[in-house]
N, C-alpha and C positions, 0 to 999 in steps of 0.2 A: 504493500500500500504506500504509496506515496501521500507524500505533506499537501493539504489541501490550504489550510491557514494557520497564520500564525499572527501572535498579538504580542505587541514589543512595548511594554513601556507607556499603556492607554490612562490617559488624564481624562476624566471630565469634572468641570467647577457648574455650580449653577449661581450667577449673580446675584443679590436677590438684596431687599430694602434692607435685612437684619446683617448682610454678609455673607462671603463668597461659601456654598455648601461645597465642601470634598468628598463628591457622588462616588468618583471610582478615581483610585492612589496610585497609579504605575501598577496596573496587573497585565501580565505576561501567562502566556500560554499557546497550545499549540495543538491541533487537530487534524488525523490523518484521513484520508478518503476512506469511508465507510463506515468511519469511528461514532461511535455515539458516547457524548462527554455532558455531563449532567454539572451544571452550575447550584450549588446550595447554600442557605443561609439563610436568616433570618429577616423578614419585611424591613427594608431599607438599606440592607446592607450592600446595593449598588447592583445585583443581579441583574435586574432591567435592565436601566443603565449603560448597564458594559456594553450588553451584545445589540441595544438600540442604538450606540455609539460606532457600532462596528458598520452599519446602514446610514450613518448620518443622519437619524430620525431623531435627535433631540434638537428639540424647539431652543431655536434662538430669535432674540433671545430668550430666558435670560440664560439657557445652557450654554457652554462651550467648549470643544474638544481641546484641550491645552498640552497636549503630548500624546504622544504615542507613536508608532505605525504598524496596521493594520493589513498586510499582505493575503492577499487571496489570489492564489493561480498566478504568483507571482508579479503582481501589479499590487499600490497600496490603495485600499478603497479611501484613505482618509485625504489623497491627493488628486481623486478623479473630479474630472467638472461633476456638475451637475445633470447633465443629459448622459455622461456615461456610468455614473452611480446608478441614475433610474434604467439602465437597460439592465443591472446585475440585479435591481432588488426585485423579488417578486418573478424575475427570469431564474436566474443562476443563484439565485439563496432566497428563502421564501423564509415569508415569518408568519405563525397562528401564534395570536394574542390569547393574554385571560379571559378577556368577558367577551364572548361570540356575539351577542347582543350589541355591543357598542361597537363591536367590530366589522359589522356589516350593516349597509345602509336601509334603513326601515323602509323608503319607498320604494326599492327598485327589488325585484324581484331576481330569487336563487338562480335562475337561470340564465338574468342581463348578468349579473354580479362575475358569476362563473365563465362565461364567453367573451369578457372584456378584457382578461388578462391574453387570454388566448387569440385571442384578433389581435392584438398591441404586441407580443411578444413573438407569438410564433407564426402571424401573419397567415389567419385562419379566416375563409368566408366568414361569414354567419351560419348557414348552414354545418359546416363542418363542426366551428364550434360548441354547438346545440349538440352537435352528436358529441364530441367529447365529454363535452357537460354532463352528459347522462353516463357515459361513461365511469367516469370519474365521480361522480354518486354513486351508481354500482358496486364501485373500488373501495368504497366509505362504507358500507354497510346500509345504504339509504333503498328500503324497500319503495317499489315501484317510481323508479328514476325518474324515468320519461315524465309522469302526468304531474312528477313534482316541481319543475322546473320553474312553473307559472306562480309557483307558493311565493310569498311573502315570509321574511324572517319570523314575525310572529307566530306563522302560522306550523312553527318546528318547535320542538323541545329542546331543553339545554344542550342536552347531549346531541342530539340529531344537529343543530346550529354548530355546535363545536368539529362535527363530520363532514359537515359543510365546508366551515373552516380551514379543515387538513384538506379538504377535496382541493380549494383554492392555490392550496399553499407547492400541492405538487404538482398543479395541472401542468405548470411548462417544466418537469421536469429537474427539476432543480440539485445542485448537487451539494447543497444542504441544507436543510431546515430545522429554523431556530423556532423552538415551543417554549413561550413565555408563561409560568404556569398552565398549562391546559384545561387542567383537570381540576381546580381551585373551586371553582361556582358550582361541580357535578354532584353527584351524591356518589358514595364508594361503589357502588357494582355499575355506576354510567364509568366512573374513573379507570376499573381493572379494564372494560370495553376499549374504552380510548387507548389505555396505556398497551394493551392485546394488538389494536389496529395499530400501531405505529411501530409496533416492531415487527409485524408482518410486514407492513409496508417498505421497509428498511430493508427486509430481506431479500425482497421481492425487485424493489428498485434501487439498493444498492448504494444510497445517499448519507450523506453524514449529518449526525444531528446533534445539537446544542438543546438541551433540555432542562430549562432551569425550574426549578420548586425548591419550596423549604420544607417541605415534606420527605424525609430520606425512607419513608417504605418504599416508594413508586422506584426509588432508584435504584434499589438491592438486583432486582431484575431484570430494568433495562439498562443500564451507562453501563459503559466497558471503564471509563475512567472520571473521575469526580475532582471538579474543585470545591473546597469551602470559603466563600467569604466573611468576612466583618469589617463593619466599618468601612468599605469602599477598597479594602485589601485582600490578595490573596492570604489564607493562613496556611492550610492545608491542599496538597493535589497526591492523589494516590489510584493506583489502579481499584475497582471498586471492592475486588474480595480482600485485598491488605487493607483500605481504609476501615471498612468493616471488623476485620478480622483484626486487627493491629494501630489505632487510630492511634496517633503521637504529638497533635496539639490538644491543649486544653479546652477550646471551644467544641473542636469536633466531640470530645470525649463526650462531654457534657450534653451534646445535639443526641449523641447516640445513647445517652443515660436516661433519654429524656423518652426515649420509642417503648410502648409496650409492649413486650415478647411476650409470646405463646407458648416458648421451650425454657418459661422459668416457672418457679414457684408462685404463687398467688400471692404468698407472704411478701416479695421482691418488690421494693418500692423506687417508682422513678426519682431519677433528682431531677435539681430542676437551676438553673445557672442565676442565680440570685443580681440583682442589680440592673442596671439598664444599659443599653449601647451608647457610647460616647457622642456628645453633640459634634456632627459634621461642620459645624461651621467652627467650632474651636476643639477640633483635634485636638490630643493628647500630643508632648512630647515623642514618649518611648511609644510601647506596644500601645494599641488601640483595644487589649481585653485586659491589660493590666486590671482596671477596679474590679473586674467580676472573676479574676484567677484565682483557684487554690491552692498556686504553682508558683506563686512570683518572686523576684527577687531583686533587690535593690536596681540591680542594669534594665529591668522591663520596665522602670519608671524612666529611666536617664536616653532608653535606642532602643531604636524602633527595630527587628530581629527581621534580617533579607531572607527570604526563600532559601533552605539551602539541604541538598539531599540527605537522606537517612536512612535511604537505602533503593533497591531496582524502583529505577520511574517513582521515587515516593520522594516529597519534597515537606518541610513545616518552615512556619517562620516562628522559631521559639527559641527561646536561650536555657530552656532548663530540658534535661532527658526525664519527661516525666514517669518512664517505665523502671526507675528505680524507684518509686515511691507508690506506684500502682497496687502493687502484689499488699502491702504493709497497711494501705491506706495514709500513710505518715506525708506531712510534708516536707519540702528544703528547711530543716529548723533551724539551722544554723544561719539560714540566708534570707531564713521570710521576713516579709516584709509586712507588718499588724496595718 
């Protein structure tokens, strides 16, 4: 498999009357054709952000991309005009949003919605397009395609809307697609359907996909490899059965203390990561989970800890080896910080 994309050093600031927010911190990463790489962390921690940075879709102002570069197929999307970014978005990397509702337009109907991409990108009659259209409902799971074409968004359930959604996101093919929560607004057995269809679909067509949630069930399953964000930072990236199986920052630990298992005791109680995420617009010095660590040590208030491996394809940004104090439950006594 060859390198599809890669993210060098992505800034985004949002301007705003209180002060500049620091949406997303210099995060790097890297995505091979086929790969399917799950984005995770908590509401605000910049997920959006990132990968709607990576399309040039945050509104300015008051956003602004202030670093990075963003290569895809060997060209940097963060340096394309304007008319050559909209031939990649929606062509050659699609995006399904959270809310299928706001996501598609209430007057026009599933069928103009679906043959618009298609006429603009792959320079399809109308005719033609209608017949993909049904198509590619078919491909979603959308019982009898054809007569549904004329429906209106209302006139679908959550789930069938969000089918819609992914129908849009691959009609031209695309050779990746980014899922911004999906499954967030569904209820659990529309989510295992979605989360079911998308990796058929992957198999089927072969595309790579960025799959961001702060929900780590959905992931155990699908992503071959996981990042964790906080605070607009990378903390953790690990392939997904050693994130799982061997987590080594303290926020991840905590994310995964927090899931309830089925193969424990009843008696087994979740934790729960005490305290609040640091304000974006006044950033911490050092580490960005320093107040809520029960890991820290005088240097996570003073520096900020760079990505740096820990082992095959596993990276943390931490200054402490919290696997000496896991087994004991104990922490750095000699170094914590009250």
């Amino acid at each position: 498999m060859g390198r599809l994309l890669e993210v060098k050093g992505l800034e985004t600031r949002f301007f705003t009357q209180d002060g500049v927010v620091h949406a997303v911190n210099g995060i790097s990463y890297t995505l091979d054709e086929g790969e399917t790489l799950a984005i995770v962390g908590e509401s605000g921690c910049g997920k959006s952000v990132g990968v709607m940075s990576l399309l040039r879709l945050i509104p300015q102002p008051p956003g602004k991309i202030t670093g990075g570069e963003v290569w895809f197929d060997g060209k940097d999307l963060l340096k394309m005009s304007d008319d050559e970014i909209r031939q990649v978005r929606g062509n050659r990397i699609a995006m399904v949003f959270q809310d299928p509702m706001t996501s598609l337009n209430p007057v026009l109907t599933i069928g103009f919605q679906l043959s618009e991409a298609l006429m603009l990108h792959m320079g399809m009659d109308k005719a033609a397009a209608r017949k993909r259209s049904v198509e590619l409902l078919e491909m979603v799971g959308i019982p009898q395609a054809a007569s549904r074409l004329d429906d209106y968004p209302h006139q679908f359930s959550g789930g069938m809307r969000q089918r819609v959604m992914i129908a849009m996101g691959l009609s031209c093919n695309p050779q990746l697609l980014i899922a911004d929560e999906p499954t967030t607004a569904l209820d659990v057995t529309i989510q295992a359907q979605i989360t079911d269809l998308v990796k058929r679909l992957r198999n089927e067509i072969g595309m790579a996909i960025i799959w961001i949630t702060h929900d780590l069930g959905v992931v155990a399953g699908l992503a071959h490899r996981v990042i964790v964000m906080y605070a607009g930072f990378v903390v953790e990236e690990a392939d997904v059965k050693e994130l799982y199986g061997n987590p080594r920052h303290p926020y991840t630990i905590g994310l995964l203390g927090s899931l309830p298992r089925l193969d424990e005791a009843r008696a087994h109680r979740l934790t729960s990561i005490e305290g609040l995420p640091p304000d974006l617009i006044d950033l911490p010095k050092g580490c960005p989970f320093y107040a809520r660590c029960r890991y820290r040590i005088e240097r996570c208030a003073a520096e900020n800890p760079r990505l740096e491996p820990v082992g095959p394809r596993h990276r943390i940004a931490c200054w402490v080896d919290v696997t000496k104090y896991q087994q004991t439950g104990r922490r750095p006594a000699a170094e914590v910080v009250q």
